[in-house]
Chimera marker file (.cmm) of the C-alpha trace (Angstrom):
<marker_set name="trace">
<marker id="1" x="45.399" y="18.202" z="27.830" r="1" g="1" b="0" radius="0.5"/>
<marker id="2" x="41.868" y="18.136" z="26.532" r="1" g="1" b="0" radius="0.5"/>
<marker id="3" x="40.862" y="20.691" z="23.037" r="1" g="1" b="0" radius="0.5"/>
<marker id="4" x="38.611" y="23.297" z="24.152" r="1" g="1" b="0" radius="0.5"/>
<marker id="5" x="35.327" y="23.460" z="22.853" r="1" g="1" b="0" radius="0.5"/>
<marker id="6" x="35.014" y="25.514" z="20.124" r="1" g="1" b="0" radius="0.5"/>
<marker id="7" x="32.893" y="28.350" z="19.589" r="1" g="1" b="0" radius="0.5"/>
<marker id="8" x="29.388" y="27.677" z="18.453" r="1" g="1" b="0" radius="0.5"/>
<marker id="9" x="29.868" y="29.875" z="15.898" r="1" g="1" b="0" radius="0.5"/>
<marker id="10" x="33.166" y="29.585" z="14.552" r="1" g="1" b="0" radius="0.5"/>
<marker id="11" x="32.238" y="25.634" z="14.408" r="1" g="1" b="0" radius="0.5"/>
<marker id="12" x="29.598" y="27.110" z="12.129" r="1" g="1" b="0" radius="0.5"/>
<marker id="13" x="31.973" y="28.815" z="9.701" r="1" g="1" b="0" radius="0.5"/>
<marker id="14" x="34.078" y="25.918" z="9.833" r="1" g="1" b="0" radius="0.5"/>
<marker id="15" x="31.755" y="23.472" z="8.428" r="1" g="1" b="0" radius="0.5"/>
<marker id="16" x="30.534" y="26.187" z="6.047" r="1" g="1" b="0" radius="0.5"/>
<marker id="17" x="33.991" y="26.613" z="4.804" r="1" g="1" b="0" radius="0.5"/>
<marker id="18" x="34.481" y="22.622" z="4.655" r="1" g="1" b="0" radius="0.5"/>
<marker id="19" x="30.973" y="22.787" z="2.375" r="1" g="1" b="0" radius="0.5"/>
<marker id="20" x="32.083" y="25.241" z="0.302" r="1" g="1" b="0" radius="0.5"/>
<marker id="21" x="35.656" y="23.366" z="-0.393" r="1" g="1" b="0" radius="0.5"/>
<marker id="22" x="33.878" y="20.318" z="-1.249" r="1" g="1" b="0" radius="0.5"/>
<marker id="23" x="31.894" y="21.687" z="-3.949" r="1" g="1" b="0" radius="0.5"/>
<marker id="24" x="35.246" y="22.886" z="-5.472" r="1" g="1" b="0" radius="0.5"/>
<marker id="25" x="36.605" y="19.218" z="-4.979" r="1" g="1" b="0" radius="0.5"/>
<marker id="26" x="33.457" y="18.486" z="-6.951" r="1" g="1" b="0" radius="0.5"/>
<marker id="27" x="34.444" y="20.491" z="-9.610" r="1" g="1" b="0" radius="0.5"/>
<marker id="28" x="30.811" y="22.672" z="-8.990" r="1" g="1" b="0" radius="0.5"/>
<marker id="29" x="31.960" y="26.603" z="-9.791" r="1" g="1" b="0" radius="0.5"/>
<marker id="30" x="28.198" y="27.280" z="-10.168" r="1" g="1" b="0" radius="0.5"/>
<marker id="31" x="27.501" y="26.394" z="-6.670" r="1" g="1" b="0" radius="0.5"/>
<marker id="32" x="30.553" y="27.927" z="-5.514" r="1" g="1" b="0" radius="0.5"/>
<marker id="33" x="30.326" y="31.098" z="-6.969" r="1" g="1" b="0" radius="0.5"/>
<marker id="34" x="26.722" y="31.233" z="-5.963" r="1" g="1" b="0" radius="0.5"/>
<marker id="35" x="27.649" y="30.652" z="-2.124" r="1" g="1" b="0" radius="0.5"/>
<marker id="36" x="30.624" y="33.208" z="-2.497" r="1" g="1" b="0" radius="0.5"/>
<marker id="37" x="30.454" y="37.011" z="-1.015" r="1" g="1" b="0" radius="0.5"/>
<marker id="38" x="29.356" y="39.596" z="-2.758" r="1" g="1" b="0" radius="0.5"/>
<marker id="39" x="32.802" y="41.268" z="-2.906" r="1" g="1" b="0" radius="0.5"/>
<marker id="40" x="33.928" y="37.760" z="-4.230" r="1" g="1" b="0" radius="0.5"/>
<marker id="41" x="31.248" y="37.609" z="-7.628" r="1" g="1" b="0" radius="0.5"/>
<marker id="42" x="31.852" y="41.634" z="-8.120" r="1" g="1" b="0" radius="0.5"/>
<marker id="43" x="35.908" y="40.924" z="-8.330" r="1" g="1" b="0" radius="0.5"/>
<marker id="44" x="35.282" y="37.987" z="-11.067" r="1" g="1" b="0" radius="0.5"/>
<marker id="45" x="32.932" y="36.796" z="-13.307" r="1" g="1" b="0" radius="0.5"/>
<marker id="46" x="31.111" y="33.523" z="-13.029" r="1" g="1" b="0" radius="0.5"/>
<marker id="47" x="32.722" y="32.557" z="-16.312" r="1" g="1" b="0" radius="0.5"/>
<marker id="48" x="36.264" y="33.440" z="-15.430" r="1" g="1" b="0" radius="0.5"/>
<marker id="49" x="35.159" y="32.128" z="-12.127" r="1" g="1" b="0" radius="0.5"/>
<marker id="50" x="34.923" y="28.360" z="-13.703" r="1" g="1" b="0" radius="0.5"/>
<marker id="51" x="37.713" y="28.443" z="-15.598" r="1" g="1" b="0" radius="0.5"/>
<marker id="52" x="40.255" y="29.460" z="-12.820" r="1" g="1" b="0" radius="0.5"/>
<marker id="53" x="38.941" y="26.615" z="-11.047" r="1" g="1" b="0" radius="0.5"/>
<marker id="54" x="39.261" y="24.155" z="-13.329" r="1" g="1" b="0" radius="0.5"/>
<marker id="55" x="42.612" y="25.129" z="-13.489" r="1" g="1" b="0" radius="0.5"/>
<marker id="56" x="43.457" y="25.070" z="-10.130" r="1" g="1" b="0" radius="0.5"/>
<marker id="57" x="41.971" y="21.930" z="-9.650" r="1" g="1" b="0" radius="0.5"/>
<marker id="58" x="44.288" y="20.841" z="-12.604" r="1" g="1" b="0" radius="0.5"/>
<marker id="59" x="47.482" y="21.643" z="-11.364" r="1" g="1" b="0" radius="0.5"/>
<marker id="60" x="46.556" y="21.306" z="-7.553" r="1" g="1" b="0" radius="0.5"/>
<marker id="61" x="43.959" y="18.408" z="-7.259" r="1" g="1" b="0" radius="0.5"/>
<marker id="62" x="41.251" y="17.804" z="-4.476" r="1" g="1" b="0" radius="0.5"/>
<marker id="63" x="41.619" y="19.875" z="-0.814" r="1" g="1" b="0" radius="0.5"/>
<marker id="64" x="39.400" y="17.138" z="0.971" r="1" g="1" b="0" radius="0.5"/>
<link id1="1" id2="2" r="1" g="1" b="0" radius="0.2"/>
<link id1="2" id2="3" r="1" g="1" b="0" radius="0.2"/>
<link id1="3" id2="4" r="1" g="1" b="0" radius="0.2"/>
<link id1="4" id2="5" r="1" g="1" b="0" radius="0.2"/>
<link id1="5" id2="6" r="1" g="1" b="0" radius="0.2"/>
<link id1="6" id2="7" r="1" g="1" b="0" radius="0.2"/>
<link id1="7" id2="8" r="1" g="1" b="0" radius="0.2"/>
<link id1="8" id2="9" r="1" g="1" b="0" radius="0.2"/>
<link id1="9" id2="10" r="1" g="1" b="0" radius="0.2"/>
<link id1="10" id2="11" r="1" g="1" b="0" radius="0.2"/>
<link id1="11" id2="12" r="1" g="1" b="0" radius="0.2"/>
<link id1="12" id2="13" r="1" g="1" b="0" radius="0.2"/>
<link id1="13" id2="14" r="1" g="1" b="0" radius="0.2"/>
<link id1="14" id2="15" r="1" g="1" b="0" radius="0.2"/>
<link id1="15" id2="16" r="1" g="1" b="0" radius="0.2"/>
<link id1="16" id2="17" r="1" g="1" b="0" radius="0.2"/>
<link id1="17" id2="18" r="1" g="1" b="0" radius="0.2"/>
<link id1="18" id2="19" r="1" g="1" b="0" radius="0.2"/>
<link id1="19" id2="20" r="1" g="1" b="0" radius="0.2"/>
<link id1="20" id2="21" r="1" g="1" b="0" radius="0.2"/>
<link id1="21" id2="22" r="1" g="1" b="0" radius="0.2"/>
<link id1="22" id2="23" r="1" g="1" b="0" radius="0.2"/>
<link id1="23" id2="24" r="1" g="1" b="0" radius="0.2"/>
<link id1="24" id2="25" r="1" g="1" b="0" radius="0.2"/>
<link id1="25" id2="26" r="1" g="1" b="0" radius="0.2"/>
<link id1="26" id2="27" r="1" g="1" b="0" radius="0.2"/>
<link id1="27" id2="28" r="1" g="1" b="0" radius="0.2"/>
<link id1="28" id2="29" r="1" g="1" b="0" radius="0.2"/>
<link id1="29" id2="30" r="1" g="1" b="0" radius="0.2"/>
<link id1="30" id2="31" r="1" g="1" b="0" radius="0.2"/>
<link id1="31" id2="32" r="1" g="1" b="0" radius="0.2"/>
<link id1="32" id2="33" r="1" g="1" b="0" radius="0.2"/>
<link id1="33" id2="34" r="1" g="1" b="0" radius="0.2"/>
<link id1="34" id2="35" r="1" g="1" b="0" radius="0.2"/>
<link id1="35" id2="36" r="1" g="1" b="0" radius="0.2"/>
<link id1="36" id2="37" r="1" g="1" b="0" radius="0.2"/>
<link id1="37" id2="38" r="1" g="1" b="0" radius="0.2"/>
<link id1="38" id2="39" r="1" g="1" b="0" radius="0.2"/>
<link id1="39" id2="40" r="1" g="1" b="0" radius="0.2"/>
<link id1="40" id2="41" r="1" g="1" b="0" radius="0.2"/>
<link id1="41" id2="42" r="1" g="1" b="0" radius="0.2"/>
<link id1="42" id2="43" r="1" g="1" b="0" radius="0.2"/>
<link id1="43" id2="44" r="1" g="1" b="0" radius="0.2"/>
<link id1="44" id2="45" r="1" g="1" b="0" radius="0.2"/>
<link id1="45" id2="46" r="1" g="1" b="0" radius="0.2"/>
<link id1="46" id2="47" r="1" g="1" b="0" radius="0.2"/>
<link id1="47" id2="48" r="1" g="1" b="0" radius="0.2"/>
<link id1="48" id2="49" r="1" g="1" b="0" radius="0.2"/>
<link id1="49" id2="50" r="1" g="1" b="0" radius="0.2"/>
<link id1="50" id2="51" r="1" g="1" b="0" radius="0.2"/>
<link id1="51" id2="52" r="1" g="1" b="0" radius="0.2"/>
<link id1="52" id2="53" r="1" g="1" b="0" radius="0.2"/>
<link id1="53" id2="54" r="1" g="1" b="0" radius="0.2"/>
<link id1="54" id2="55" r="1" g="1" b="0" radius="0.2"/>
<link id1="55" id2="56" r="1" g="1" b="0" radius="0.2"/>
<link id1="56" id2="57" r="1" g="1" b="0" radius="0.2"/>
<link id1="57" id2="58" r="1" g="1" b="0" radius="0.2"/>
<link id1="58" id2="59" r="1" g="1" b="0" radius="0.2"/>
<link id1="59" id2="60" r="1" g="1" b="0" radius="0.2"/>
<link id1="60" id2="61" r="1" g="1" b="0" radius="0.2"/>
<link id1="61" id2="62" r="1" g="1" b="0" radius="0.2"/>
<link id1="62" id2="63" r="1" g="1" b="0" radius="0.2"/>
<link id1="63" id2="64" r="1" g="1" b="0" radius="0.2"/>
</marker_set>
């Protein structure tokens, strides 16, 4: 049986998401805590921000 075609939109969030993972692959915590919601860069700072990802990227390694 064939997929269905996805949403327009959720295809859309999708490749945002994917985007947004990559840049933490890339070790980038600027970029991703400047593409991150609001809610997201009032819960942490941009400093604490970098460091928990460089941690997590320590102990976890790439997503992508």
């Amino acid at each position: 049986m064939p997929a269905a075609a996805q949403a327009p939109r959720s295809s859309a969030a999708q490749a945002a998401a994917l985007a947004w993972v990559k840049l933490a692959d890339a070790a980038d915590a600027a970029a991703t805590y400047g593409q991150a919601s609001q809610r997201f860069r009032a819960a942490i700072t941009r400093e604490r921000w970098a460091d928990s990802l460089k941690k997590a990227r320590e102990n976890f390694g790439p997503v992508v």
